[in-house]
C-alpha positions in Angstrom: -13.8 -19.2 325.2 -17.5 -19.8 325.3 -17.8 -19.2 321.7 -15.2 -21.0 320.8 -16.8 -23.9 322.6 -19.4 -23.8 320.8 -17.8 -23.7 317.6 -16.3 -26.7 318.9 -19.2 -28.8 320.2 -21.4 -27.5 317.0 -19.3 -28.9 314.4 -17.3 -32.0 315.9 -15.0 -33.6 314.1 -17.2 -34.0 310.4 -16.2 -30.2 310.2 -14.2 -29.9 306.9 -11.4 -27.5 307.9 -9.8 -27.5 305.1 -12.6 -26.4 302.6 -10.0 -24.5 300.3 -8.2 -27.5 299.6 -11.3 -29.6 298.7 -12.9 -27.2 296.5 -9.7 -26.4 294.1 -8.5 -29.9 294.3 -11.1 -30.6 291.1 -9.1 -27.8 288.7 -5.9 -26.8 290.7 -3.4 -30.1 290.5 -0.9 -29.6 293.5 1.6 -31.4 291.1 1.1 -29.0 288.6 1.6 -26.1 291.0 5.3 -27.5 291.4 5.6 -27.5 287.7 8.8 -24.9 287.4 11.6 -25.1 289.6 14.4 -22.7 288.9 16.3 -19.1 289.9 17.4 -21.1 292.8 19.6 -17.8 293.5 16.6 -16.6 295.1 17.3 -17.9 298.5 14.3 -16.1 300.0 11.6 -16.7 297.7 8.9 -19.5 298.2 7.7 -18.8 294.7 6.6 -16.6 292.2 3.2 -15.1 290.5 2.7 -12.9 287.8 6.2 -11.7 287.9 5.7 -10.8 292.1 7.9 -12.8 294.2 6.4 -14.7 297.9 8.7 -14.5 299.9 9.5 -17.0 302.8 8.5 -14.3 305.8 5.5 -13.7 303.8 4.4 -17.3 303.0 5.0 -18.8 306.7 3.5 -15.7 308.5 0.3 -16.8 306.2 1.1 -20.7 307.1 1.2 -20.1 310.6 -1.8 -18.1 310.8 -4.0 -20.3 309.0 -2.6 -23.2 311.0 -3.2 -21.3 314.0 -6.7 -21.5 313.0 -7.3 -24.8 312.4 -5.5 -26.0 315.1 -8.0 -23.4 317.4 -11.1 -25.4 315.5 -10.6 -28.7 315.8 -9.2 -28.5 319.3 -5.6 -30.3 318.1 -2.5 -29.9 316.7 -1.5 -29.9 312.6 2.2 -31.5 313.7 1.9 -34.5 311.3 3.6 -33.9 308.1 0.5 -34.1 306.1 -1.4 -32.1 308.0 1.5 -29.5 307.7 1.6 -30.1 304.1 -2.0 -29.6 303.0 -2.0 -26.3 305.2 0.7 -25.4 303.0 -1.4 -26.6 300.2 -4.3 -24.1 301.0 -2.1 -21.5 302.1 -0.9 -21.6 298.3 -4.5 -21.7 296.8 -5.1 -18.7 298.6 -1.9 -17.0 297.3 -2.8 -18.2 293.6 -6.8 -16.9 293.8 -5.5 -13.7 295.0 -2.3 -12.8 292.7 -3.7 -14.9 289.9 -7.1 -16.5 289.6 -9.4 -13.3 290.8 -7.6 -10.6 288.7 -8.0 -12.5 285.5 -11.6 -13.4 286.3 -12.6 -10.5 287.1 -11.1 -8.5 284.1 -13.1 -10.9 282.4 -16.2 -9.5 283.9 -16.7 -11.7 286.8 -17.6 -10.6 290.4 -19.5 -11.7 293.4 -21.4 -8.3 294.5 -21.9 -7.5 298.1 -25.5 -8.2 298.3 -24.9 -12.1 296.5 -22.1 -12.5 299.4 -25.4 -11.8 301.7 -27.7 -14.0 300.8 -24.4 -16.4 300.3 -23.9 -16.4 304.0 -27.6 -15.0 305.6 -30.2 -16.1 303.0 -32.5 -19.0 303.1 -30.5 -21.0 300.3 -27.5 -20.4 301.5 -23.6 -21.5 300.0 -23.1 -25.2 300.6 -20.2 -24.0 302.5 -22.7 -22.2 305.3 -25.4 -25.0 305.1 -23.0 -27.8 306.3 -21.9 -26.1 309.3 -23.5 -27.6 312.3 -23.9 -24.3 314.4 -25.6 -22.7 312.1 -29.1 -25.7 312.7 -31.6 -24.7 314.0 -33.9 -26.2 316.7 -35.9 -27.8 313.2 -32.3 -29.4 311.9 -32.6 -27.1 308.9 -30.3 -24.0 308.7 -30.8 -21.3 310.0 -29.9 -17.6 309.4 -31.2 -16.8 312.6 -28.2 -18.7 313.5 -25.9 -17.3 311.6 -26.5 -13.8 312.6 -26.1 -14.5 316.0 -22.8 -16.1 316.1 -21.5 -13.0 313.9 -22.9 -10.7 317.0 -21.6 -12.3 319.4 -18.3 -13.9 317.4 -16.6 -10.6 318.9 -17.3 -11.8 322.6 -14.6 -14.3 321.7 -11.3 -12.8 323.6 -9.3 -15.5 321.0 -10.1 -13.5 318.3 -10.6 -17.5 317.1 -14.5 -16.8 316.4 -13.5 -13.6 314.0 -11.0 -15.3 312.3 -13.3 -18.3 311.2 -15.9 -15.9 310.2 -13.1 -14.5 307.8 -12.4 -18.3 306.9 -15.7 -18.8 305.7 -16.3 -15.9 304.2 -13.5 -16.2 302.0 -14.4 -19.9 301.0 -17.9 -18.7 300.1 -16.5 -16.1 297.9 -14.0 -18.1 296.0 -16.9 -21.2 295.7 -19.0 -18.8 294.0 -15.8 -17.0 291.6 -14.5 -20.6 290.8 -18.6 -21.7 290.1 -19.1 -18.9 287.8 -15.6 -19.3 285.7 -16.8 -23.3 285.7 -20.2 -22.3 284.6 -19.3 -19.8 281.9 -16.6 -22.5 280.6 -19.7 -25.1 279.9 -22.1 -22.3 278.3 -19.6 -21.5 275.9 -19.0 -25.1 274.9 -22.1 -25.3 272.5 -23.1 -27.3 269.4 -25.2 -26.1 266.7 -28.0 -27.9 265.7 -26.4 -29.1 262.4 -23.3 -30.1 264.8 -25.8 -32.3 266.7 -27.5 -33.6 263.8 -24.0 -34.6 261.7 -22.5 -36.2 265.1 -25.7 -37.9 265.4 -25.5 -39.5 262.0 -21.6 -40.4 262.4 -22.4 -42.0 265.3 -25.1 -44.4 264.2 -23.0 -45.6 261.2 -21.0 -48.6 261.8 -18.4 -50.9 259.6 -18.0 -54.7 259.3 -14.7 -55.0 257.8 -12.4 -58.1 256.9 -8.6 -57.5 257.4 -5.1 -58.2 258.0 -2.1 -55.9 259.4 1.8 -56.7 258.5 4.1 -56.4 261.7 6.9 -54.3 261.2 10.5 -56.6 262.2 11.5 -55.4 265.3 14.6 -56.8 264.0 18.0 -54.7 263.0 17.5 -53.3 259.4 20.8 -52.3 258.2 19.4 -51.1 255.5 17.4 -48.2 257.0 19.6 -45.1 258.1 19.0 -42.0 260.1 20.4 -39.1 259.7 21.7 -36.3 262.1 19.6 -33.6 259.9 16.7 -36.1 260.7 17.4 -36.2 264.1 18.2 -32.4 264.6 14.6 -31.7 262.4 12.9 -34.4 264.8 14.0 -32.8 267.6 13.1 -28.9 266.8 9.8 -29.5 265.3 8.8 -30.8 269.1 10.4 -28.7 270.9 7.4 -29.3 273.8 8.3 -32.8 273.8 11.6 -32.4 274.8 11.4 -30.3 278.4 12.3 -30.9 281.6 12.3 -29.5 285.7 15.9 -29.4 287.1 16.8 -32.9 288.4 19.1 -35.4 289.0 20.1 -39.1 289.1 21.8 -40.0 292.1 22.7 -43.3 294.3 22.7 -44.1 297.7 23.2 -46.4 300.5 21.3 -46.7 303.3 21.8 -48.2 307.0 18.5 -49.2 308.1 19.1 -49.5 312.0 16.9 -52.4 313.2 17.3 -54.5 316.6 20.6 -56.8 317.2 20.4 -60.4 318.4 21.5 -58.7 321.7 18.8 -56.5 321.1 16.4 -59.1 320.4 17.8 -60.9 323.9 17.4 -58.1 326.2 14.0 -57.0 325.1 13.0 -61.0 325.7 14.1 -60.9 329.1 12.5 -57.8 330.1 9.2 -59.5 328.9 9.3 -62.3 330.8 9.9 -61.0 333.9 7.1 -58.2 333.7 4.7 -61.8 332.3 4.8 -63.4 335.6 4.0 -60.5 337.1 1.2 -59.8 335.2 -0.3 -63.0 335.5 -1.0 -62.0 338.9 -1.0 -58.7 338.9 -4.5 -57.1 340.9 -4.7 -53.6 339.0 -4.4 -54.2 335.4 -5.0 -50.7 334.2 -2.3 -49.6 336.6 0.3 -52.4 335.5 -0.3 -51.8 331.9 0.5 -48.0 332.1 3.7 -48.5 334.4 5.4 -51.5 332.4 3.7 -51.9 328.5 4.6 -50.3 325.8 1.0 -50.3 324.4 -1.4 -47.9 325.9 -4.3 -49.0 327.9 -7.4 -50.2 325.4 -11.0 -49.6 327.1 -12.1 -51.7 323.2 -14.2 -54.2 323.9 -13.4 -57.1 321.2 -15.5 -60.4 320.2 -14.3 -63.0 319.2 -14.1 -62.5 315.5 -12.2 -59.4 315.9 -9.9 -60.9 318.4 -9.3 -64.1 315.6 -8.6 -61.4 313.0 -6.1 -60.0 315.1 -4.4 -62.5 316.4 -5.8 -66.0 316.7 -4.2 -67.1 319.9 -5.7 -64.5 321.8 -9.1 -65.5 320.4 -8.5 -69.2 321.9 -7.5 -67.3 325.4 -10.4 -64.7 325.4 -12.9 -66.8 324.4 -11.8 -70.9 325.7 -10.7 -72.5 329.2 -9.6 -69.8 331.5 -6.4 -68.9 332.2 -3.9 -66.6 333.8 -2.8 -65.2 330.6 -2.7 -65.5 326.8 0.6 -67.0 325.6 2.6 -64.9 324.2 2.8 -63.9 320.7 5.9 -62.8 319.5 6.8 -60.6 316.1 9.6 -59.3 314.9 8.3 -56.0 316.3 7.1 -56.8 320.1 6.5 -59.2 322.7 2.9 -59.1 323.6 0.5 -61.4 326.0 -2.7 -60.5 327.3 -5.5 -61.0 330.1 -9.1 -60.5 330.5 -9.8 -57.5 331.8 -13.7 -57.4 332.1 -16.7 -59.2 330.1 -20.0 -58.1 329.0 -22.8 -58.2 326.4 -22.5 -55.4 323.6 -23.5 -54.5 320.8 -21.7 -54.5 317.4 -23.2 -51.0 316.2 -25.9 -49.0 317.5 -28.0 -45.7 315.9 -28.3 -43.2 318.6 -29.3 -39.6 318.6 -27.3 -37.1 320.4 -27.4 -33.3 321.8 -24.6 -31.6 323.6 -24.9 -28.8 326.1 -22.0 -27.0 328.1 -21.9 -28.4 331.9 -23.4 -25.0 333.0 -26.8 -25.7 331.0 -27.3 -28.7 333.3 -30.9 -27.4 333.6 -31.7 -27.2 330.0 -30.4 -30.1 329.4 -32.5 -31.8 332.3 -35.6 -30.5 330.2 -34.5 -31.7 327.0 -34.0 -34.8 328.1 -37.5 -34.7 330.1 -39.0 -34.1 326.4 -37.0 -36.7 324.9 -38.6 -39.1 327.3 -42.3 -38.1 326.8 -42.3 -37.8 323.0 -39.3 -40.1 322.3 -37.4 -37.6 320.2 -36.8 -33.6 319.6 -35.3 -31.5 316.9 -32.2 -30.6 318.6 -31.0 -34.0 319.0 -28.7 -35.0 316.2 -27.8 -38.4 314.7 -24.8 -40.0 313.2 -26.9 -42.6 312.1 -25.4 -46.2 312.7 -21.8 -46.5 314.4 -19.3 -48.6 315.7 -17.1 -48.5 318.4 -14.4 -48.5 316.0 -16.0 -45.9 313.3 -16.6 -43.6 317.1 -13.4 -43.7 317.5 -12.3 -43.3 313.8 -14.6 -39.6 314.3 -13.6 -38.6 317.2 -16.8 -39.7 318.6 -15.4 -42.1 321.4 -16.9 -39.9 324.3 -20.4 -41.3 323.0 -19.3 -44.6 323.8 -21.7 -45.5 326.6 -24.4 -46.4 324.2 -23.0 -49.7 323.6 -24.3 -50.0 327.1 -27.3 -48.7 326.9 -30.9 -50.6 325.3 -33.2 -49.2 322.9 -35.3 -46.5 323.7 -33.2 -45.2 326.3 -32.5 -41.6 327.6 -29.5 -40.9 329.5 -27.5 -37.8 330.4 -24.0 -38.3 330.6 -20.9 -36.0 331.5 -17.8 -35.4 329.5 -15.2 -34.2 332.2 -12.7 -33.3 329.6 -14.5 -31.0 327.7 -16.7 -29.6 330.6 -20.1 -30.6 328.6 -23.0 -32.8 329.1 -24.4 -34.8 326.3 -28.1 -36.5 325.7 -27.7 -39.5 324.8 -30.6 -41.8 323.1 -30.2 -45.2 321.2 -32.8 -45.8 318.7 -31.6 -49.3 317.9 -29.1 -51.7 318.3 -27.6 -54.9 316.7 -28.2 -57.9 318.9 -25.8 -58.4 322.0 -22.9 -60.9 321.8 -20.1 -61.6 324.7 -17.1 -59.1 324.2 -14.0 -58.4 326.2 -11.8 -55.9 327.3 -7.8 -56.5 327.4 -5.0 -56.0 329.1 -2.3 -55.7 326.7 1.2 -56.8 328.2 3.9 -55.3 325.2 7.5 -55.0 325.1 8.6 -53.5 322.1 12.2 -54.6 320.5 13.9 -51.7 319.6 17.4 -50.6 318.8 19.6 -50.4 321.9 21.9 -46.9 321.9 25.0 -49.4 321.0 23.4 -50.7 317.7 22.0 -47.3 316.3 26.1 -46.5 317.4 27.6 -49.4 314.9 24.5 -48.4 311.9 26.2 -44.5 312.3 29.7 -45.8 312.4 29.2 -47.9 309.2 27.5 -45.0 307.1 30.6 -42.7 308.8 33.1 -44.6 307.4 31.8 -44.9 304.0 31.4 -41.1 303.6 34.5 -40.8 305.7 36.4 -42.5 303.0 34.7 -41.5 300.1 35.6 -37.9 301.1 33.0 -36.3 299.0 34.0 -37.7 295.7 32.1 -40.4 293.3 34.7 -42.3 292.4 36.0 -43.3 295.9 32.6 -44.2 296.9 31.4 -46.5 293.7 34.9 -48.1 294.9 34.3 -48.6 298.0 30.3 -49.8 297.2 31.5 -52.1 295.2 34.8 -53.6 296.8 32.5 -53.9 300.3 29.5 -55.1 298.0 26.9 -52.6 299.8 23.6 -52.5 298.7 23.7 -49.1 296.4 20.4 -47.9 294.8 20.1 -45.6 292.0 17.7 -43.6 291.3 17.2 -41.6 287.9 15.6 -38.0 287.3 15.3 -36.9 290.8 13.7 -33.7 291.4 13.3 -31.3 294.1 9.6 -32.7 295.0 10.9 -36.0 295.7 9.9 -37.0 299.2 10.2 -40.9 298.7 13.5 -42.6 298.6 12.5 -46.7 298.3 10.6 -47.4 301.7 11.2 -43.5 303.7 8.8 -41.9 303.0 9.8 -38.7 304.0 13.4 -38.3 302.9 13.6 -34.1 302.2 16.8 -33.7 304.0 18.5 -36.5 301.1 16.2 -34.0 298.6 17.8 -31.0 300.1 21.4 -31.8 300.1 21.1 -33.1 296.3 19.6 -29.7 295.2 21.8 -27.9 297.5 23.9 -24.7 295.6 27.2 -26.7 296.9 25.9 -30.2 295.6 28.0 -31.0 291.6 27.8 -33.5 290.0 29.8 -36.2 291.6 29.1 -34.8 295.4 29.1 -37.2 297.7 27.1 -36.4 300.9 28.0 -36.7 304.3 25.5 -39.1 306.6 22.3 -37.6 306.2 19.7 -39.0 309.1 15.9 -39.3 308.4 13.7 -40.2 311.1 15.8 -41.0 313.2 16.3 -45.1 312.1 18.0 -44.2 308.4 21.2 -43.4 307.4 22.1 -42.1 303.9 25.0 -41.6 302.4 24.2 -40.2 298.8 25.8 -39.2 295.2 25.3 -37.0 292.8 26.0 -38.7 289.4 23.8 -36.7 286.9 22.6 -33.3 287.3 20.7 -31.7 284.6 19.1 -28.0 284.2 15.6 -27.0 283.6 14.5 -26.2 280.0 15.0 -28.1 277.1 16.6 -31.1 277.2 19.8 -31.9 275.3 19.9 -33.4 272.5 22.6 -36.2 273.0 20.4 -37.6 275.6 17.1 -38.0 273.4 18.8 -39.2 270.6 18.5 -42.6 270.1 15.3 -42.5 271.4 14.7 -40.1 268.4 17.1 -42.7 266.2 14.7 -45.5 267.0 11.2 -43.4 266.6 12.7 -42.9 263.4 13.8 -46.0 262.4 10.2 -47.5 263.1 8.6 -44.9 261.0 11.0 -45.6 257.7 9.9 -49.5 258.6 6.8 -48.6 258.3 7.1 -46.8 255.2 9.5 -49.4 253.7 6.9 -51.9 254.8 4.5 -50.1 252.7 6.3 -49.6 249.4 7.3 -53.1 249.6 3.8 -54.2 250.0 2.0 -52.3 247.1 4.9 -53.5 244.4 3.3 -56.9 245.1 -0.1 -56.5 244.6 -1.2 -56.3 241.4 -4.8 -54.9 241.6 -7.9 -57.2 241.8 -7.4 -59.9 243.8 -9.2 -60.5 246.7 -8.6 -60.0 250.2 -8.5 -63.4 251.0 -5.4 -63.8 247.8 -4.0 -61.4 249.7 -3.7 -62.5 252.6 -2.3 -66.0 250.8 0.4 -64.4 249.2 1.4 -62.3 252.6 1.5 -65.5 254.4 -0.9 -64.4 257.1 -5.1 -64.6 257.6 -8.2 -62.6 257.5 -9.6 -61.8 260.7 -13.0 -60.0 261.4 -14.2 -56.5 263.5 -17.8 -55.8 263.4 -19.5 -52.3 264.0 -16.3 -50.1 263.7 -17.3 -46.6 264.3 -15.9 -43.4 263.5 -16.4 -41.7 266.6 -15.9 -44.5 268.9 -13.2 -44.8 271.8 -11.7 -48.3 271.6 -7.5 -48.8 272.0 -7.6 -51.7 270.6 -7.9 -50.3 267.1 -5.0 -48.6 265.8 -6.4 -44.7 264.5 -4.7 -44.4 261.3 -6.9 -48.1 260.6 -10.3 -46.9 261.8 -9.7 -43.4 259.8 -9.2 -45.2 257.0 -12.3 -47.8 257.3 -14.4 -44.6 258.0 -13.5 -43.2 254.5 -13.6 -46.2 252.6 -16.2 -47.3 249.9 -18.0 -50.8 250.9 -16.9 -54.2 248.8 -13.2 -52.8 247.6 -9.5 -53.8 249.0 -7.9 -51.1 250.1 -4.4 -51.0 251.1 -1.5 -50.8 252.3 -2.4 -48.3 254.9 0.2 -47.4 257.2 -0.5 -47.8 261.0 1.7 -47.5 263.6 3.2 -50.8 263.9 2.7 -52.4 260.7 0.4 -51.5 257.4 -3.3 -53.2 256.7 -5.4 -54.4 254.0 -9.0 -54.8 254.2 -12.2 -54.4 252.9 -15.6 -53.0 254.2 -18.2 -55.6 254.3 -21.5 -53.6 255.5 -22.4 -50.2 256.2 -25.0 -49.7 258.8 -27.2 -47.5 260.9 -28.3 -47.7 263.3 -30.4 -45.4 266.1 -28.6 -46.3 269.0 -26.4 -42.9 269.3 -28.4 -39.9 270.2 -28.5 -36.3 270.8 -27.8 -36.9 274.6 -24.8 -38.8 273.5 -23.3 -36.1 271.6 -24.1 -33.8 274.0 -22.5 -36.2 277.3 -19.3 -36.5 275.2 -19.2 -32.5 274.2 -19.9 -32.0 278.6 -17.1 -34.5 278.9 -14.7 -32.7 276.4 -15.1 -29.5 278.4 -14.4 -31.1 281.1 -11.3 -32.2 279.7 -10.1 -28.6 278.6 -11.4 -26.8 282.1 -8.6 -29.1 283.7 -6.2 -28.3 281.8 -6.8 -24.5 281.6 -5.0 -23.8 284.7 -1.9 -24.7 283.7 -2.1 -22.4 280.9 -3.2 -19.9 283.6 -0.5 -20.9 285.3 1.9 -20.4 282.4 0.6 -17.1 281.1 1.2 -15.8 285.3 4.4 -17.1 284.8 3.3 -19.0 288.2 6.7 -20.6 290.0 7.1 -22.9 293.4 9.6 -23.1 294.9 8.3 -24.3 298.2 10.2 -27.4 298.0 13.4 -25.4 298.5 11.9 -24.9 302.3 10.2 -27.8 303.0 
């Protein structure tokens, strides 16, 4: 337990426990992950990789473990849903480097030898990974492999097996840092321009267009003249066949019965305030008071008044004017809340302090550390978060340090931290100047549902499933005979965690992509968190793969149709021109003006411009009309005024955008790993 302590202690709460996460979240997209949903037969299966299935047993005995872990480092639970999801997150990562990522890389030729893992973890320029754990300073603040080699000799001391395990944890991280930095660095090295390459983007780049011209709107207008047929359609639609996929989802609509506080509610909750308010008005023990009768914990925040007027201004006026027995109270649609002045004093808005933390059995080390501190005013094994707030303590998990805010400049105090059995040295280098603050006594009564109301919210989303009796046509009936508030929602998909304002509405997800769910299914009342009710139905439900062709066709129709505008546009165009007239004639005879764009480049990345335009300024000669070109929205005429260039675009240039272009294809090459593994998730089947 000592070890684990220390592990603890060393690395507070700035450690970064889930390193995994951070350092694939630049080339692994979680969404993409998700990207294939389907064999939904496989009831057992969290997903699939390079044609091996995970099963559920397997995936959660790895969730559990490395939630075990972190849970065992930063001294808490991972019970919140995004803590639960991002374990899941890494838990996947690690499934995806192992089945996927390291057997391709290293077929490649890739590998991270046992004496590079070394100096990884032991040497003196160590993986970033090592360097930012805290435990492993040393007395100088620098790392130390000193350090590091004696936790791992004593990390077996540690009857938790905790010590071991995070040894393994970082180990792995190290390992996959340096795998994913090597596939990232060969990915730039072979993204090269030849000299000639260089030199002709160079010269592209420096050569700009002033051009006069006008475009001709297509009509947005019915043409009746302009036709599409199904063999245009059917060609449309096979020649882009990527265009036209989709994941398994569905379009559904649902009611839901918020439950929020009655009038009676509303009632009762004011009278049970107002009775405890006159009694705290008098009341001798605040702290006591508050943690028998309010529903809002007991703040030891001292506030001033700007922070009190930002909060609520009548507390402010209270706090800070003519005394009195209490604030008045302040009522929301939420709570009933009043407060009193608990204590005063002169603090601080944010102090820099130094800080060194010892286990309550070192008291006498920590007596001489603190002896040193006070002849030479500092030491190396004091550490400093640099300048903090009471709030930003708090915000870190630093709140035990609070007694600074007490303390002046230049002073050296040891403190003890009951709850963790450890002693800290504190010292405050500087402080903002001092300014009254005060700590409250908050008096709250929240107004919350009564047992009878959340009774009438479920008896009114019983009865509408109760009648619908699992089928559509009852229900949109009854929606619209009652006039309920039905929402609809298109192209659903198993993912789906947000329903309007829940957040977190997975069991509607699940019953929607339930085996038994067909189109038409009406759902029983589905509860989420405990305040919604849902009654949901199924009226759309489409496969994964291609999608059909009925539903994409008049989208198709009018892609179409705007293409043979433009073409028509076009044709029509050129059989009034005769040849030789001047822009500006025209224009005239168009019924439209010449407008101007200077320094139109080639290579440049502006959305203004439409691309079949620029193309064609970059080929034309200077001084002659050219049209019609076709663009995507109309057809122009114009005519290159001056050719210039310029110096302005150089090497470095060409070389930023090639870095940024590889980029560009290193993000998207792991789906196409993903693709070629035949990678599948089906993780939201589970949760």
């Amino acid at each position: 337990m000592a070890v684990l302590e220390k592990i603890r202690v060393k690395l507070g709460i700035l450690i970064s426990i889930l390193i995994a996460i951070a350092l694939l979240s630049f080339i692994i997209d979680p969404n993409t992950l998700g990207s294939t949903l389907q064999s939904m037969s496989k009831e057992n299966n969290v997903g699939q990789m390079g044609g091996k299935s995970i099963t559920y047993r397997e995936f959660f005995t790895a969730v559990e473990q490395n939630t075990s872990l972190m849970q065992a480092l930063s001294g808490g639970s991972a019970n919140t849903e995004q803590a639960q999801n991002q374990v899941r997150d890494m838990t996947w990562n690690q499934f995806f480097n192992q089945r996927v990522f390291f057997p391709k890389i290293k077929a490649a030729g890739f590998s991270v030898e046992d004496e590079e893992m070394v100096a990884l973890l032991q040497g003196e320029n160590p993986s970033p990974i090592i360097a930012q754990q805290r435990m492993f300073v040393g007395e100088n603040g620098l790392f130390s492999p000193d350090a590091v080699k004696e936790f791992v000799s004593q990390m077996d001391l540690d009857e938790t097996g905790v010590s071991r395990r995070y040894w393994d944890y970082l180990k792995e991280q190290v390992y996959t840092q340096q795998m994913y930095s090597k596939y990232i660095s060969a990915l730039r090295n072979s993204s090269t321009l030849s000299a000639a390459q260089i030199e002709k983007a160079v010269s592209e780049g420096n050569i700009t267009r002033d051009v006069d011209f006008f475009m001709l709107p297509v009509s947005f207008g019915v043409d009746s003249s302009l036709q599409v047929t199904a063999a245009e359609v059917s060609k449309y639609y096979n020649d882009r066949k990527e265009l036209f996929t989709q994941k398994a989802n569905r379009d559904i609509e649902y009611v839901m019965f918020e439950v929020v506080p009655s009038t009676e509610d509303i009632a009762a909750a004011k009278e049970k305030f107002d009775g405890l308010y006159e009694q705290f008005k008098v009341a001798d023990n605040l702290k006591n008071f508050v943690a028998l009768n309010s529903d809002r914990r007991w703040d030891d925040t001292f506030y001033s008044k700007e922070e009190l007027s930002r909060r609520t201004a009548a507390f402010a006026d209270y706090a800070f004017g003519a005394p009195a027995a209490a604030s008045a109270i302040d009522s929301t649609a939420e709570a009933f809340t009043a407060v009193r002045v608990a204590e005063r004093k002169m603090l601080p808005d944010s102090v820099s302090f130094s800080y060194a933390m010892f286990p309550a059995a070192e008291q006498a080390r920590a007596d001489s550390l603190m002896a040193e501190v006070r002849k030479n005013g500092f030491s190396a094994e004091m550490m400093s978060p640099g300048w903090q707030t009471l709030a930003s303590l708090a915000a870190n998990g630093m709140d035990v340090f609070g007694e600074v805010f007490e303390m002046k400049p230049g002073e050296v105090r040891l403190v003890s931290i009951d709850e963790y059995q450890m002693l800290a040295l504190l010292k405050v280098e500087q402080a903002t100047k001092p300014k009254e603050k005060v700590q409250l006594a908050f008096l709250r009564t929240n107004i919350t549902p009564s047992e009878d109301t959340y009774r009438d919210y479920q008896m009114k989303a019983a009865d509408l499933a109760d009648r619908s009796n699992g089928a559509y046509d009852k229900f949109a009936a009854i929606v619209k005979e009652e006039a309920l508030p039905v929402i609809p929602m298109q192209h659903v998909t198993i993912e789906t965690r947000r329903l309007g304002v829940v957040e977190n509405a997975r069991g509607v997800i699940h019953w929607v992509f339930d085996r038994g769910t067909k189109e038409g299914s009406v759902s029983d009342v589905i509860t989420v968190d405990n305040k919604y009710y849902f009654v949901a139905a199924v009226t759309k439900t489409r496969k994964e793969g291609r999608v059909p062709l009925e539903e994409v066709k008049d989208n198709i129709v009018t892609e179409l149709i705007g293409q043979k505008k433009v073409e028509k546009l076009a044709a029509e165009a050129a059989e009034k021109i005769s040849g030789g007239e001047s822009l500006e004639a025209l224009a005239e005879k168009f019924s439209t003006t010449v407008n101007h764009r200077d320094g139109i480049a080639f290579n440049a990345i502006d959305m203004s411009l439409d691309p079949a335009f620029v193309g064609a300024v970059a080929a034309a000669p200077q001084g002659k009309v050219s049209g019609p070109v076709k663009g995507q929205l109309g057809v122009y005429f114009f005519e290159v005024k001056n050719v210039a260039e310029g110096e302005y675009y150089t090497e470095a240039d060409v070389l930023n955008r090639n870095t940024q272009k590889t980029y560009s294809i290193a993000q998207q090459l792991p789906e196409i790993i993903m693709k070629e593994a035949d990678v599948k998730d089906y993780r939201a089947k589970f949760y």
